[in-house]
Kinemage of the C-alpha trace (Angstrom):
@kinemage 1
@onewidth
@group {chain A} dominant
@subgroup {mainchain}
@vectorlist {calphas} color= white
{ca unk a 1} P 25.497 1.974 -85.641
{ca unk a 2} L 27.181 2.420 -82.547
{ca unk a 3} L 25.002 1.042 -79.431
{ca unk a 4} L 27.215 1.838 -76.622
{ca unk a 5} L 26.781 4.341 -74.099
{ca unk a 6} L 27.938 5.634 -70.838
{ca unk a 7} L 25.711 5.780 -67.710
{ca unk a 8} L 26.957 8.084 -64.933
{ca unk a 9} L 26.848 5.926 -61.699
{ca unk a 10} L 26.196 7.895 -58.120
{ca unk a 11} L 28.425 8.255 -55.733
{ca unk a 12} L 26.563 6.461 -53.042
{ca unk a 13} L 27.115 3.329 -55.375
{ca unk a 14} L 31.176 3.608 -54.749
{ca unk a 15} L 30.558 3.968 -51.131
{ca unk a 16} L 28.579 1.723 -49.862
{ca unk a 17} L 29.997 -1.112 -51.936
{ca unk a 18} L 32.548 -2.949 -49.823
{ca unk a 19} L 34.142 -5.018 -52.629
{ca unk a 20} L 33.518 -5.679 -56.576
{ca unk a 21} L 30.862 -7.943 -56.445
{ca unk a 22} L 28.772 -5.980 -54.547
{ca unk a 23} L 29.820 -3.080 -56.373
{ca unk a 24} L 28.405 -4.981 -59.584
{ca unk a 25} L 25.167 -5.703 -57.584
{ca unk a 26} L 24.612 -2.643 -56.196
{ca unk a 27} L 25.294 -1.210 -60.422
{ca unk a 28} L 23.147 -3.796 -61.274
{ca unk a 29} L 19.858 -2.973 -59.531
{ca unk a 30} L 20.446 1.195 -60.318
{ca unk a 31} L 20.694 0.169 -63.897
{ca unk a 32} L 17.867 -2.269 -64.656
{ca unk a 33} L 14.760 -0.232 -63.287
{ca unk a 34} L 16.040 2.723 -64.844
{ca unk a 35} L 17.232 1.917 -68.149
{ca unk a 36} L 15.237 -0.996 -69.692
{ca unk a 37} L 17.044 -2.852 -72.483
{ca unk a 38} L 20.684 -1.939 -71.043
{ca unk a 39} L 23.479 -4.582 -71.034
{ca unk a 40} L 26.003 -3.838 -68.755
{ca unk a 41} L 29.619 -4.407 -70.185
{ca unk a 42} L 32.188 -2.722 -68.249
{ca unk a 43} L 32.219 -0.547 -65.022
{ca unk a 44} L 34.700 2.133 -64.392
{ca unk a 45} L 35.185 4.673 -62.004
{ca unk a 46} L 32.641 6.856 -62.817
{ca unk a 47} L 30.568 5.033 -65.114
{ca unk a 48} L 29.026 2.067 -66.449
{ca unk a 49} L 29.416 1.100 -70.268
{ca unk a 50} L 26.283 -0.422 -71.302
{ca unk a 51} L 25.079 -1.673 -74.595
{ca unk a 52} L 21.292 -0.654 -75.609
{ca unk a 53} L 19.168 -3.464 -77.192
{ca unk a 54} L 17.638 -1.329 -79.691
C-alpha cells in the first residue's frame, strides 16, 4: 500500500519565504496543524510530498 500523497501548498508560502529554509519552515507549520500524522519528504514547486503514518 502506497502511503504517499501530494499536499497542494499556497501561494503565500512561495512568497513570503525568502530562501529554502524558511521555505521548509514556513511548509512545516501549514502542514502539521492541518494534517496530523504527515511526514514531509520532498517539496516541489507546487506541492509537498508527504508520507501518512497510517
Amino acid at each position: 500500500m502506497n502511503n504517499q500523497t501530494n499536499v497542494v501548498l499556497p501561494a503565500w508560502i512561495y512568497e513570503q519565504a525568502k530562501d529554502k529554509e524558511e521555505l521548509k519552515q514556513l511548509v512545516i507549520d501549514f502542514i502539521e496543524p492541518r494534517y496530523e500524522g504527515y511526514t514531509i519528504k520532498k517539496i516541489t514547486k507546487d506541492f509537498a510530498v508527504c508520507e501518512r503514518g497510517d
